[in-house]
PQR file with spaces between the fields and no chain letter, atoms N, CA, C, O and H, PARSE charges and radii, in Angstrom:
ATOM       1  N    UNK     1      20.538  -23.920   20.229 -0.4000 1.5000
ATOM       2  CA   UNK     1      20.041  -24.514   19.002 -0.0000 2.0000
ATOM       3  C    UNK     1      18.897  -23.657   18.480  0.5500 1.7000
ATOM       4  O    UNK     1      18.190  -23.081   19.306 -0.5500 1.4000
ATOM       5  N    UNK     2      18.659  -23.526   17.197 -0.4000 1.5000
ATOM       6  CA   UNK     2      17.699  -22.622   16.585 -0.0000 2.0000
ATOM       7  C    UNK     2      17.053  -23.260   15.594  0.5500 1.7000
ATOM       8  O    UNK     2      17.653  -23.836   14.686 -0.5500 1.4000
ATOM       9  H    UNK     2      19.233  -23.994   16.526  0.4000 1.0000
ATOM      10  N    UNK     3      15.392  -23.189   15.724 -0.4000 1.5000
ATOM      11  CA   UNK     3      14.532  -23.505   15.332 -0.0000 2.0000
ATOM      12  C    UNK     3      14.413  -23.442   13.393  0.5500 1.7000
ATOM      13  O    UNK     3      14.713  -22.518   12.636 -0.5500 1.4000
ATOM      14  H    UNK     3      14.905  -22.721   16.462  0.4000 1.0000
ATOM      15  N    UNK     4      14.017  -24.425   13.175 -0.4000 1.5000
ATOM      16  CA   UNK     4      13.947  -24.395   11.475 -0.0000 2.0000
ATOM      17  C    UNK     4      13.168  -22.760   11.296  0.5500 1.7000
ATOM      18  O    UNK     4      13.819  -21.944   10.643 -0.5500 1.4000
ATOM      19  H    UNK     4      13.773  -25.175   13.790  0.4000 1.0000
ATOM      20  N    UNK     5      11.831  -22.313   11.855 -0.4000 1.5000
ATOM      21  CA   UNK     5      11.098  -21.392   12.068 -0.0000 2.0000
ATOM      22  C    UNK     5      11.558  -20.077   11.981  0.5500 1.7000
ATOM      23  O    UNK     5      11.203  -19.122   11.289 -0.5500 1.4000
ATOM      24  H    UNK     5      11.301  -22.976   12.385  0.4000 1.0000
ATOM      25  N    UNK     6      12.735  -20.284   13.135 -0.4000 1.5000
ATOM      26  CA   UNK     6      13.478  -19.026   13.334 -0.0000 2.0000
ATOM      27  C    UNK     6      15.219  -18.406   12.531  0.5500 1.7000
ATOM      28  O    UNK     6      15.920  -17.395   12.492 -0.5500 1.4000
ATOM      29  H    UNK     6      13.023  -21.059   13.696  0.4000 1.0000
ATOM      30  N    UNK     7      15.202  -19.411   12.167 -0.4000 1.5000
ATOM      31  CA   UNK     7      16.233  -19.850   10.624 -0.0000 2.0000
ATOM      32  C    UNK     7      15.538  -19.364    9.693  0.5500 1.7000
ATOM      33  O    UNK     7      16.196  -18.868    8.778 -0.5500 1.4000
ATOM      34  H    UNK     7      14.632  -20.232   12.199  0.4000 1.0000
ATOM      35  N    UNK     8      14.158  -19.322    9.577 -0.4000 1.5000
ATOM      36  CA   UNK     8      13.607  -19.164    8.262 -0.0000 2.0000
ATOM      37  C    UNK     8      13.455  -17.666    7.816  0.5500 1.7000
ATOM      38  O    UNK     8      13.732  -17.227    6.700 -0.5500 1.4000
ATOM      39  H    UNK     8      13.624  -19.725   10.320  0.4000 1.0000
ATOM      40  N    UNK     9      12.859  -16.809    9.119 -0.4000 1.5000
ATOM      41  CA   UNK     9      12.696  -15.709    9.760 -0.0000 2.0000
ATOM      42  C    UNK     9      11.210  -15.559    9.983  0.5500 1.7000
ATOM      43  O    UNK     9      10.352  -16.407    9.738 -0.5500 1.4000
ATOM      44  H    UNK     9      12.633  -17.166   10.025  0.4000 1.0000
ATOM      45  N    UNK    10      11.027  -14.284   10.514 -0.4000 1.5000
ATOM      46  CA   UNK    10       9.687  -13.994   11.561 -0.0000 2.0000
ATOM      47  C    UNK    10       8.637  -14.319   10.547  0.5500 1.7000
ATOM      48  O    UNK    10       7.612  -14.837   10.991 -0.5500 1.4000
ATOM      49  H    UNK    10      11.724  -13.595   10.714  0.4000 1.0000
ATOM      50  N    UNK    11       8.711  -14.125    9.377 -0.4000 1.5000
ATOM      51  CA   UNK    11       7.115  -14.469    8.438 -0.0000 2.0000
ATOM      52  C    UNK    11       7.029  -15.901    8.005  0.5500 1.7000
ATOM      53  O    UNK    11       6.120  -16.330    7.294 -0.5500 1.4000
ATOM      54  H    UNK    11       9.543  -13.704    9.016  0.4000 1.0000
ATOM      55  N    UNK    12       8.211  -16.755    8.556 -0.4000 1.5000
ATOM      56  CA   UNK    12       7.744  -18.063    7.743 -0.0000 2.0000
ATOM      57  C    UNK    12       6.505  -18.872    7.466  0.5500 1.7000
ATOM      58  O    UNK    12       5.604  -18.312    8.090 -0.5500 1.4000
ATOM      59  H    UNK    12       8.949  -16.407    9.133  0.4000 1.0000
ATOM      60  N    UNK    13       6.254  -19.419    7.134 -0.4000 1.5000
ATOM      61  CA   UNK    13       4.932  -19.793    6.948 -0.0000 2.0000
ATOM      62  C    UNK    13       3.707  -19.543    6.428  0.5500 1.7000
ATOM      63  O    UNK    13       2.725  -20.218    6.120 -0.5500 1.4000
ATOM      64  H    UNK    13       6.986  -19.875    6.627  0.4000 1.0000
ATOM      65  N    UNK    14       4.233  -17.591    6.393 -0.4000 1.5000
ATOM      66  CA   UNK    14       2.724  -16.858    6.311 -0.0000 2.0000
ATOM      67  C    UNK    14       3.121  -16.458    4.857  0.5500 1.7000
ATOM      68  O    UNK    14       4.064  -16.497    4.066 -0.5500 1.4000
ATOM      69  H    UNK    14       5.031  -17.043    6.643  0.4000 1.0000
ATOM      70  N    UNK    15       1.585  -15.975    5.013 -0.4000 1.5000
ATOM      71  CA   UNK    15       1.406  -15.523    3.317 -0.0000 2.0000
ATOM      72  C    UNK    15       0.821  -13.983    3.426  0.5500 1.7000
ATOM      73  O    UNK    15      -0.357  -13.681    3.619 -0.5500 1.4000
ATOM      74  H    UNK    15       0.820  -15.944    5.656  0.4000 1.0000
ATOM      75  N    UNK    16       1.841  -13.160    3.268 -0.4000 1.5000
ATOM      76  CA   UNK    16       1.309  -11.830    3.362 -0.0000 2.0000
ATOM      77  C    UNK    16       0.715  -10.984    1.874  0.5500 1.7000
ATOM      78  O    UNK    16       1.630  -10.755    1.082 -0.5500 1.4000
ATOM      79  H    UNK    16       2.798  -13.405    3.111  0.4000 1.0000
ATOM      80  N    UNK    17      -0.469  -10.578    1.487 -0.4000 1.5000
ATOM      81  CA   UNK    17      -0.919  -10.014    0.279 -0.0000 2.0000
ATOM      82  C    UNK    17      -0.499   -8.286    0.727  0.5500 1.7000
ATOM      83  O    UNK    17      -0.851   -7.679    1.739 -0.5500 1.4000
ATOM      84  H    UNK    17      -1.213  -10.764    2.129  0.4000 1.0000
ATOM      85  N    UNK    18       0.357   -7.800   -0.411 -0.4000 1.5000
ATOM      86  CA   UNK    18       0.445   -6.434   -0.210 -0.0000 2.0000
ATOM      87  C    UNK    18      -0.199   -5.956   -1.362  0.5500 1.7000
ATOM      88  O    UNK    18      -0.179   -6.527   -2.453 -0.5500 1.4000
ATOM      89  H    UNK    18       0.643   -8.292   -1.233  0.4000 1.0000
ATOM      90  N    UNK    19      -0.968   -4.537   -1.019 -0.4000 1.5000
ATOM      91  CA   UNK    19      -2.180   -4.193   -1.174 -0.0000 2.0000
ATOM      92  C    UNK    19      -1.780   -2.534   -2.293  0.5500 1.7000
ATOM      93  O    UNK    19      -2.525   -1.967   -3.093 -0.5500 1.4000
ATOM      94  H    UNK    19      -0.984   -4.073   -0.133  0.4000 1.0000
ATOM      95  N    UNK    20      -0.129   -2.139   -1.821 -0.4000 1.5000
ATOM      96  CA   UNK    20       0.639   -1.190   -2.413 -0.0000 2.0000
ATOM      97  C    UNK    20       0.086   -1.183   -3.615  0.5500 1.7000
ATOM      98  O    UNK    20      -0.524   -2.210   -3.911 -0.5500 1.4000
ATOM      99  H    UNK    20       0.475   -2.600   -1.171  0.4000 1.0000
ATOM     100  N    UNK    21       0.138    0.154   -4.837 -0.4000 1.5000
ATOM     101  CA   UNK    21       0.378    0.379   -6.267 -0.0000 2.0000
ATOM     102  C    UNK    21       1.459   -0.694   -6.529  0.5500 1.7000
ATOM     103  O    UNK    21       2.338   -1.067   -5.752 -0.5500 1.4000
ATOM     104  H    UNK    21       0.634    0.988   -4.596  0.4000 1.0000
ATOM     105  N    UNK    22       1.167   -1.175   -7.984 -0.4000 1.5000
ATOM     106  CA   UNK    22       2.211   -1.949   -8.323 -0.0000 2.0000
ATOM     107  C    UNK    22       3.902   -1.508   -8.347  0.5500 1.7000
ATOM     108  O    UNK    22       4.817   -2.287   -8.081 -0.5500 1.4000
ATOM     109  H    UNK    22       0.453   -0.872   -8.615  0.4000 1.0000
ATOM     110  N    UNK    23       4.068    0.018   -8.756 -0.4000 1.5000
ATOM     111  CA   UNK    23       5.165    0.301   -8.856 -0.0000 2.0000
ATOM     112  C    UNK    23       6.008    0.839   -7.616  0.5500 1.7000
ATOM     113  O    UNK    23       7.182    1.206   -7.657 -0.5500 1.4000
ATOM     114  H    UNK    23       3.325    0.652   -8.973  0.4000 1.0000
ATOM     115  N    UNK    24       4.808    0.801   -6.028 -0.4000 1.5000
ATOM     116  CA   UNK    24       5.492    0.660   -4.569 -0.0000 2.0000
ATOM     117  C    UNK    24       5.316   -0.775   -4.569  0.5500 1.7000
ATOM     118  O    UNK    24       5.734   -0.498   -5.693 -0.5500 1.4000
ATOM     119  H    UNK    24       3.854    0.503   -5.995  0.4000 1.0000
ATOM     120  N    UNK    25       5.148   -1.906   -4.482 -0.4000 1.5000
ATOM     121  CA   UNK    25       5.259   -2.514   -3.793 -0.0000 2.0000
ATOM     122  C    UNK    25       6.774   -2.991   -3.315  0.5500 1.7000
ATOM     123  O    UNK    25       7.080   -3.320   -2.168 -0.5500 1.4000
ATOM     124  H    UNK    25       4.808   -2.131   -3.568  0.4000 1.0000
ATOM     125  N    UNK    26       7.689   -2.949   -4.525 -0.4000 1.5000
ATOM     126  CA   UNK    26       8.906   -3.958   -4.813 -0.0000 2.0000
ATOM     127  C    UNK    26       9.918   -3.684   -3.684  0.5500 1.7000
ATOM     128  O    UNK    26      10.796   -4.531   -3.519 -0.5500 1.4000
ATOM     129  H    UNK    26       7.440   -2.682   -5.457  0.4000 1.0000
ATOM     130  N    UNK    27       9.898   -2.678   -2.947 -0.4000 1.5000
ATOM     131  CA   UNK    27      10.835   -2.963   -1.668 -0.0000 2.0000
ATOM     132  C    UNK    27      10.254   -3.515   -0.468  0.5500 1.7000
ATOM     133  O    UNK    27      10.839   -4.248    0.328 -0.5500 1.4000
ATOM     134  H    UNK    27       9.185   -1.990   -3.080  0.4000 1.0000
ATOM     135  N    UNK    28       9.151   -3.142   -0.400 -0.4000 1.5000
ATOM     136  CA   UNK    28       8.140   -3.874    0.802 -0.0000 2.0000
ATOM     137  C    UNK    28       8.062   -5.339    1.029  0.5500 1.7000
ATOM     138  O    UNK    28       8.063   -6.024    2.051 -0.5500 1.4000
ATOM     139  H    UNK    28       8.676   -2.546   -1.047  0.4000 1.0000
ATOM     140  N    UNK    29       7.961   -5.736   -0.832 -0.4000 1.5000
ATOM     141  CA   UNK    29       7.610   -7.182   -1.229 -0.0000 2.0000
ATOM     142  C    UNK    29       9.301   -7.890   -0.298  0.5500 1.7000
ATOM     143  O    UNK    29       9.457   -8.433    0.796 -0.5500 1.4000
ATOM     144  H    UNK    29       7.960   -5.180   -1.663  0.4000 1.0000
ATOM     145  N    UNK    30      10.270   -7.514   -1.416 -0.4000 1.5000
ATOM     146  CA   UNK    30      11.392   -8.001   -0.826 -0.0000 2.0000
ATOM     147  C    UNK    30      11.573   -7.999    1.024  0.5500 1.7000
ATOM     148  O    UNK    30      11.769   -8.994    1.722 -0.5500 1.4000
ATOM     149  H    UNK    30      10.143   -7.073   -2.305  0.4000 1.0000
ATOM     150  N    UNK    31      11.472   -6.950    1.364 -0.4000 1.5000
ATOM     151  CA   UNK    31      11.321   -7.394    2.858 -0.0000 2.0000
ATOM     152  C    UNK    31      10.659   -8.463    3.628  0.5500 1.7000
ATOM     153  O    UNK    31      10.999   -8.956    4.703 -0.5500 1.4000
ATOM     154  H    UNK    31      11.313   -6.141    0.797  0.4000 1.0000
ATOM     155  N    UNK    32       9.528   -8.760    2.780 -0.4000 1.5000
ATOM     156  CA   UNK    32       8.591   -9.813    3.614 -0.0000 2.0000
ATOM     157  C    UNK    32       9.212  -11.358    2.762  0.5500 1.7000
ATOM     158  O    UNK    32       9.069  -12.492    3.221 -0.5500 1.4000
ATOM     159  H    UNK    32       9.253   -8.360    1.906  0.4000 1.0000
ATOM     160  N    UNK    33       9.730  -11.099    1.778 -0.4000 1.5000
ATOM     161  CA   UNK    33      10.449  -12.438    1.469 -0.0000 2.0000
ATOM     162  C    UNK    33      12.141  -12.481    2.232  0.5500 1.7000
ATOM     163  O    UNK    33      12.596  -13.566    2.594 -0.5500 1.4000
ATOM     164  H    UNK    33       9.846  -10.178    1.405  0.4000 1.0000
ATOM     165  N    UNK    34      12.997  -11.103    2.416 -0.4000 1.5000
ATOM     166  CA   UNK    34      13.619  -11.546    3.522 -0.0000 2.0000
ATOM     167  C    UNK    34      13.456  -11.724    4.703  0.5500 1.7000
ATOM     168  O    UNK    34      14.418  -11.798    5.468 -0.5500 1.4000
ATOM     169  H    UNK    34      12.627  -10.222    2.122  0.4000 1.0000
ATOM     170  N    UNK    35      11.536  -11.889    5.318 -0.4000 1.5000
ATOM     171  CA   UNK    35      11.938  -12.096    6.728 -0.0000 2.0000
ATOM     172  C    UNK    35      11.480  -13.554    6.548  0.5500 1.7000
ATOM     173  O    UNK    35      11.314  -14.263    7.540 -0.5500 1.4000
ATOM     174  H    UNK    35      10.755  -11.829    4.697  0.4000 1.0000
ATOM     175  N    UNK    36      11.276  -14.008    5.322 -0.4000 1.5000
ATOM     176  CA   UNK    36      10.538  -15.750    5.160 -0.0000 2.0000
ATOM     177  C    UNK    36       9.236  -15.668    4.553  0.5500 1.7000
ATOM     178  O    UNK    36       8.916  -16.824    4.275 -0.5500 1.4000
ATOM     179  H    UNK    36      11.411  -13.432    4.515  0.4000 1.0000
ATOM     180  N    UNK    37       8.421  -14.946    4.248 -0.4000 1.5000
ATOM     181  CA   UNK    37       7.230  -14.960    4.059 -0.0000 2.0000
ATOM     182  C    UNK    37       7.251  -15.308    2.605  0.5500 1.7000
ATOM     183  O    UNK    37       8.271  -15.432    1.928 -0.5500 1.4000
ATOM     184  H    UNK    37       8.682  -14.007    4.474  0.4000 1.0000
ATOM     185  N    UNK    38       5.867  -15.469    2.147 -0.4000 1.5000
ATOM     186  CA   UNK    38       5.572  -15.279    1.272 -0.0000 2.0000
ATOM     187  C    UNK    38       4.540  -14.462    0.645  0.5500 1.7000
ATOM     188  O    UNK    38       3.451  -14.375    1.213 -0.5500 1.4000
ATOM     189  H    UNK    38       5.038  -15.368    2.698  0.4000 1.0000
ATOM     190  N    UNK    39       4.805  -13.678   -0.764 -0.4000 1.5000
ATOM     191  CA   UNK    39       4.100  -12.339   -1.163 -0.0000 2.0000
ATOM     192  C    UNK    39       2.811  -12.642   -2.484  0.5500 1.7000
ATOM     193  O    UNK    39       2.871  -13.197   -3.581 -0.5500 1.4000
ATOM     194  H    UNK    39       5.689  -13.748   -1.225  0.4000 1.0000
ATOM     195  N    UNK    40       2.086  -12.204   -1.986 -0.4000 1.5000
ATOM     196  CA   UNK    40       1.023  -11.659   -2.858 -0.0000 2.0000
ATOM     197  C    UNK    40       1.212  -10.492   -3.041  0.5500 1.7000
ATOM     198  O    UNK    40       1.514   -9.784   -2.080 -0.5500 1.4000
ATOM     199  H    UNK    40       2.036  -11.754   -1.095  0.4000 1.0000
ATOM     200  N    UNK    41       1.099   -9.997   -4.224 -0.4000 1.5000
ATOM     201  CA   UNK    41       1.130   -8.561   -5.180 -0.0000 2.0000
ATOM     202  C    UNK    41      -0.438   -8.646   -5.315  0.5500 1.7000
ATOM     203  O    UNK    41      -0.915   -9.520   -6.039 -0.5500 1.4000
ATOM     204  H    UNK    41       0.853  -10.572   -5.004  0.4000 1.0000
ATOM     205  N    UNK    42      -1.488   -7.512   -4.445 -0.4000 1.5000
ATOM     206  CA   UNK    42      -2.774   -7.356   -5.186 -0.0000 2.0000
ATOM     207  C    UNK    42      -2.867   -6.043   -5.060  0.5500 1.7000
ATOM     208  O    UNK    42      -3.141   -5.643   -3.929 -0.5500 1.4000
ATOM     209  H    UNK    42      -1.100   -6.802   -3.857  0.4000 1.0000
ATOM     210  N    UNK    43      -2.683   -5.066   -6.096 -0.4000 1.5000
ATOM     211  CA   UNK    43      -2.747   -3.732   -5.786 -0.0000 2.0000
ATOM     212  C    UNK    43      -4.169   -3.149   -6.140  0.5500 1.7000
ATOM     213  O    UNK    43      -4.737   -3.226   -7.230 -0.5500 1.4000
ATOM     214  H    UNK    43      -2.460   -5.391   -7.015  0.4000 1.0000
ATOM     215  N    UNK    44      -4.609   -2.563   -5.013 -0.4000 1.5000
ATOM     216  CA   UNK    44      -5.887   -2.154   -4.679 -0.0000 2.0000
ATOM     217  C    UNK    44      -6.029   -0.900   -5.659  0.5500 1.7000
ATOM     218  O    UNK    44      -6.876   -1.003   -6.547 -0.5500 1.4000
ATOM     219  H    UNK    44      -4.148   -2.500   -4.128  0.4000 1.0000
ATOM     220  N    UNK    45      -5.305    0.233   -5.582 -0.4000 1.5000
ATOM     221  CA   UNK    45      -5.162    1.033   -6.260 -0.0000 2.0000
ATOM     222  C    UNK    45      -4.285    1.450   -7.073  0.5500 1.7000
ATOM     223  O    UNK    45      -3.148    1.028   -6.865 -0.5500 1.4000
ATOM     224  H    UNK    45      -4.618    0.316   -4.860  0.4000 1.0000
ATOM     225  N    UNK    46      -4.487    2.407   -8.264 -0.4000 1.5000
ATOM     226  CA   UNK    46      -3.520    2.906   -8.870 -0.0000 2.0000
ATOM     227  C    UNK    46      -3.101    4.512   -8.765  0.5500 1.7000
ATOM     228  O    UNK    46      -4.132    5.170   -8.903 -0.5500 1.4000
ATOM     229  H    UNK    46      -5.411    2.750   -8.432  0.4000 1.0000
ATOM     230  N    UNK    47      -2.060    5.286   -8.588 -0.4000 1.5000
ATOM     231  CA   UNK    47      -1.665    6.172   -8.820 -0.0000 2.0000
ATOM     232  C    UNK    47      -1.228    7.208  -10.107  0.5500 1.7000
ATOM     233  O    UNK    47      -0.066    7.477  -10.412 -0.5500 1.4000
ATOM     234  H    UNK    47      -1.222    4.751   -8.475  0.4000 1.0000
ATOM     235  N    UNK    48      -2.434    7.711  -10.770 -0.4000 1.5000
ATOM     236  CA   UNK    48      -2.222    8.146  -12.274 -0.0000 2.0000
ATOM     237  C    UNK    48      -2.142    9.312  -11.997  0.5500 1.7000
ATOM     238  O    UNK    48      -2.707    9.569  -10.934 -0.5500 1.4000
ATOM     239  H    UNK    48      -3.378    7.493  -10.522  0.4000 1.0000
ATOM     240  N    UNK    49      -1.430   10.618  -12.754 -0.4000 1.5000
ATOM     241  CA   UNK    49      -1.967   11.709  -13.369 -0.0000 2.0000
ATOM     242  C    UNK    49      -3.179   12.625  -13.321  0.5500 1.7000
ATOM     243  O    UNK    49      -3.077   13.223  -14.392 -0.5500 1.4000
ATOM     244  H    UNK    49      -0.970   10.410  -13.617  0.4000 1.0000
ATOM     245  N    UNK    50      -3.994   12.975  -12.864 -0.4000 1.5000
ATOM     246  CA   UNK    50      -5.033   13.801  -13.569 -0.0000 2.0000
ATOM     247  C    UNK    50      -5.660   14.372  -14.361  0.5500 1.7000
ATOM     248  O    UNK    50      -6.049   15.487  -14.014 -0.5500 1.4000
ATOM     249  H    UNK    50      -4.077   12.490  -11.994  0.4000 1.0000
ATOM     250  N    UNK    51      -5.997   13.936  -15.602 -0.4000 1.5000
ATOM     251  CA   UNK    51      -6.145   14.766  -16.752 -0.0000 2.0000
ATOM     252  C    UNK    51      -7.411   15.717  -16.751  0.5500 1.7000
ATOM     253  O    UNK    51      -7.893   16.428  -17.633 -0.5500 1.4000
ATOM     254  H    UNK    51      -5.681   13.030  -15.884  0.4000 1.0000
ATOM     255  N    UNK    52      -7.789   15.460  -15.378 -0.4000 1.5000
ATOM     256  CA   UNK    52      -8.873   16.801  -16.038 -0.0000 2.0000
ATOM     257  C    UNK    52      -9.322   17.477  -14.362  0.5500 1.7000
ATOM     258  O    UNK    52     -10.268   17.013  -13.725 -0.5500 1.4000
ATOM     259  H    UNK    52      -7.398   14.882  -14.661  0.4000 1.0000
ATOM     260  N    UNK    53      -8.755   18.222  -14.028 -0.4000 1.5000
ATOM     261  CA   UNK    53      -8.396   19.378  -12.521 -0.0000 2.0000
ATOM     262  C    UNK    53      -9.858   19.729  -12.260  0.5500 1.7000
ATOM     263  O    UNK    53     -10.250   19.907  -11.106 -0.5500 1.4000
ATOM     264  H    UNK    53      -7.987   18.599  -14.545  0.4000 1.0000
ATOM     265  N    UNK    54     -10.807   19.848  -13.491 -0.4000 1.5000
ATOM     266  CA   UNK    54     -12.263   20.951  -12.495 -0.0000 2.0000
ATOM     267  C    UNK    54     -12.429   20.198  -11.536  0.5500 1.7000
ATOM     268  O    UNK    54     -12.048   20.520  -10.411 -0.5500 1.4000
ATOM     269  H    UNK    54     -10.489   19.704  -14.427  0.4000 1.0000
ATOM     270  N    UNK    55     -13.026   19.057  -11.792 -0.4000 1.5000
ATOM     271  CA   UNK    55     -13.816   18.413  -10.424 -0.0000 2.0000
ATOM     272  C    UNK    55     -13.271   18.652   -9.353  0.5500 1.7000
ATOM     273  O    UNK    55     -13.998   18.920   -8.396 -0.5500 1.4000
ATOM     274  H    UNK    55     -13.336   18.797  -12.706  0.4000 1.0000
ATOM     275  N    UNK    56     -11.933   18.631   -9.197 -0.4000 1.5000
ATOM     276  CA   UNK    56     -10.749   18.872   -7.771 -0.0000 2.0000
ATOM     277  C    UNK    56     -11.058   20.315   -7.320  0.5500 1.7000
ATOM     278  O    UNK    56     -11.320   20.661   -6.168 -0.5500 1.4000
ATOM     279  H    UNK    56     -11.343   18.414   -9.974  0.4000 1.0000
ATOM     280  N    UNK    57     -10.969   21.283   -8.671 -0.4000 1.5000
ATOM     281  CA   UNK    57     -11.129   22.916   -8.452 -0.0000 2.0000
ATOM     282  C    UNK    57     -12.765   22.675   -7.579  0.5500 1.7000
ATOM     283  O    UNK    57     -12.773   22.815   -6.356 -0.5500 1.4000
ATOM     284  H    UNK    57     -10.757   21.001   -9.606  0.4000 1.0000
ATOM     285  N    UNK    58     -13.237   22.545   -7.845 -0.4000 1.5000
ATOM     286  CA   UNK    58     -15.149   22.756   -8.027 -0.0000 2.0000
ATOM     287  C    UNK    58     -15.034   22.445   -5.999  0.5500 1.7000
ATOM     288  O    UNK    58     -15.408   23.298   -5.194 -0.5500 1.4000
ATOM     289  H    UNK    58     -13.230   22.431   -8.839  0.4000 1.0000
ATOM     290  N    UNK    59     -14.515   21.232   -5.636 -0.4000 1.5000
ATOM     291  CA   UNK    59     -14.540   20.880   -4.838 -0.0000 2.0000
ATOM     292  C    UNK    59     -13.708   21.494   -3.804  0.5500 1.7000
ATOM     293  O    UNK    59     -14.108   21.516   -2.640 -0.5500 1.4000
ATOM     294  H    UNK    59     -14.211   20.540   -6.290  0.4000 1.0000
ATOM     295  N    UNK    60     -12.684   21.950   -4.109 -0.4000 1.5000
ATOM     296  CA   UNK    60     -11.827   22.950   -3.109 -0.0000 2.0000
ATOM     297  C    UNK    60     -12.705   24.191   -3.099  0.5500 1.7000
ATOM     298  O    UNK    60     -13.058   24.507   -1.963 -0.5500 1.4000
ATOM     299  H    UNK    60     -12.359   21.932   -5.054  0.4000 1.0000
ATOM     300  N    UNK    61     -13.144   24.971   -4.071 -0.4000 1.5000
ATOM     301  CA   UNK    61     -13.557   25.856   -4.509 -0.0000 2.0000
ATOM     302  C    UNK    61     -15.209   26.098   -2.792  0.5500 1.7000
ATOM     303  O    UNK    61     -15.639   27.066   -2.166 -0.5500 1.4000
ATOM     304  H    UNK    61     -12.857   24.715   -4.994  0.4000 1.0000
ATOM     305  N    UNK    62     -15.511   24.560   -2.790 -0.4000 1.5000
ATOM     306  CA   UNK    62     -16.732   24.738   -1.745 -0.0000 2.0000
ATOM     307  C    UNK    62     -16.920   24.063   -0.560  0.5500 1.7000
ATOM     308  O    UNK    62     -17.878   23.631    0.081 -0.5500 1.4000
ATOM     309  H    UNK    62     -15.161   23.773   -3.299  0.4000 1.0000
ATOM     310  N    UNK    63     -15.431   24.109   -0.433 -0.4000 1.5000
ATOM     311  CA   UNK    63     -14.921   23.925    1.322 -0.0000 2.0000
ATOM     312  C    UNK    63     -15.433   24.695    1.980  0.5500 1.7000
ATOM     313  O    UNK    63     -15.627   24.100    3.040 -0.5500 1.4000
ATOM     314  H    UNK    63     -14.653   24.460   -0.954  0.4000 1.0000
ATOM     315  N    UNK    64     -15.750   25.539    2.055 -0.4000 1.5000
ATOM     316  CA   UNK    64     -16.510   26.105    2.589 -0.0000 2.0000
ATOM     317  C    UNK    64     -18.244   26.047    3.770  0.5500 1.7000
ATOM     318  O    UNK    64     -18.843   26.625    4.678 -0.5500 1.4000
ATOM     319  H    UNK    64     -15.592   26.023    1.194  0.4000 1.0000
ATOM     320  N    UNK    65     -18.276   25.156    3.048 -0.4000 1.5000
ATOM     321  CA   UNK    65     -19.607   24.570    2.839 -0.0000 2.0000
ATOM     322  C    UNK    65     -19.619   23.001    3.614  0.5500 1.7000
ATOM     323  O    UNK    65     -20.664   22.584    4.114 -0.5500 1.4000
ATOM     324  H    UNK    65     -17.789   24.687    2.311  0.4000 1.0000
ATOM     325  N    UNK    66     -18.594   22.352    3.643 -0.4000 1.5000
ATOM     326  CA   UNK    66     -18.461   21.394    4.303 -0.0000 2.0000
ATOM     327  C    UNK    66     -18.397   21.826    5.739  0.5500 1.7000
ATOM     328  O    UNK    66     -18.135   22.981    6.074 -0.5500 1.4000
ATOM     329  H    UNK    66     -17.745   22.691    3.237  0.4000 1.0000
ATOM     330  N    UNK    67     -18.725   20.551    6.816 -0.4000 1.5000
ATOM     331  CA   UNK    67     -18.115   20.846    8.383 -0.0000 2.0000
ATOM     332  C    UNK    67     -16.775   20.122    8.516  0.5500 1.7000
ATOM     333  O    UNK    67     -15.883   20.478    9.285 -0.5500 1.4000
ATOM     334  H    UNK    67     -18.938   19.612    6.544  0.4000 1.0000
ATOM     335  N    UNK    68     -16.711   18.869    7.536 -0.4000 1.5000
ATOM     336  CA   UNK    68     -15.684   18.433    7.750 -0.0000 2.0000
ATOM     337  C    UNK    68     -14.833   18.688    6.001  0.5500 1.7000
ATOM     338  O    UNK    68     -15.421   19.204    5.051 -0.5500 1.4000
ATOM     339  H    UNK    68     -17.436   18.580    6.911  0.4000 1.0000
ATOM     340  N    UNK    69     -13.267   18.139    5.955 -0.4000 1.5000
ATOM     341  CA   UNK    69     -12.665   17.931    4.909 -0.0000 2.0000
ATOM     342  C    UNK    69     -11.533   16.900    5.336  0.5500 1.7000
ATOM     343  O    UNK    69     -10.481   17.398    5.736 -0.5500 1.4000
ATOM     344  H    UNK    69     -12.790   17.719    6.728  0.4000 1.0000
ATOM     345  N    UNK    70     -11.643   15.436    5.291 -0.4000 1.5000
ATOM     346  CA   UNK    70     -10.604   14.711    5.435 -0.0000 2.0000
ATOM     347  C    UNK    70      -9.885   14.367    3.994  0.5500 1.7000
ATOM     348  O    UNK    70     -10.377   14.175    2.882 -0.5500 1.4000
ATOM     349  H    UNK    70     -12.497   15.031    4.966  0.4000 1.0000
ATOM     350  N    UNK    71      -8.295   14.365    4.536 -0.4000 1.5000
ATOM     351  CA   UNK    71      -7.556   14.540    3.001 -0.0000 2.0000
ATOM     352  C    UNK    71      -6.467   12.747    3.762  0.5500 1.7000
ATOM     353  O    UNK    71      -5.914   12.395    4.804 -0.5500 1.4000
ATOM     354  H    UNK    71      -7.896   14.520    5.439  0.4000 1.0000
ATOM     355  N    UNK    72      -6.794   12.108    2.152 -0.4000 1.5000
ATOM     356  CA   UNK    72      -6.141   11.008    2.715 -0.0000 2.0000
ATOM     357  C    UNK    72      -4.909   10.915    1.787  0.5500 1.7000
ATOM     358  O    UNK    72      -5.031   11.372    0.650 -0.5500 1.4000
ATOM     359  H    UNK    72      -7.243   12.393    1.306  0.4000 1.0000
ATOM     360  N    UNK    73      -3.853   10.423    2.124 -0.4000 1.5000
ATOM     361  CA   UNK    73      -2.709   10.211    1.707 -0.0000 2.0000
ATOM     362  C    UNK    73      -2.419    8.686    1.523  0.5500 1.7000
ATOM     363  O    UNK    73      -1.320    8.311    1.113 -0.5500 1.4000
ATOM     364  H    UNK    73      -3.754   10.051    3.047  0.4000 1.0000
């Protein structure tokens, strides 16, 4: 016999907030509503374009100068 819980699947009950750009979230989202959960969409950040490169140049440009350079993805 199997549990209403486990019928429902592994997230039932919970309320998971995903934190993705709006335009990743939509396969993630669906996963956590097929394992039962339920989704919050709060996207922390956005992923735009660059319209203006010096500051990036200026800053590669004086790596040098750093001890460290962590690059986050």
């Amino acid at each position: 016999m199997t549990s209403d819980a486990a019928r429902a699947g592994p997230l039932a009950g919970r309320c998971i907030v995903i934190t993705r750009p709006a335009h990743q979230a939509g396969s993630l989202a669906e996963k956590v509503r097929t394992a039962g959960g339920e989704v919050i969409r709060f996207p922390v950040i956005e992923i735009a374009e660059a319209t203006d490169l010096a500051p990036f140049y200026r800053v590669v440009d004086a790596l040098e100068a750093f001890d460290y350079a962590i690059f986050v993805s």
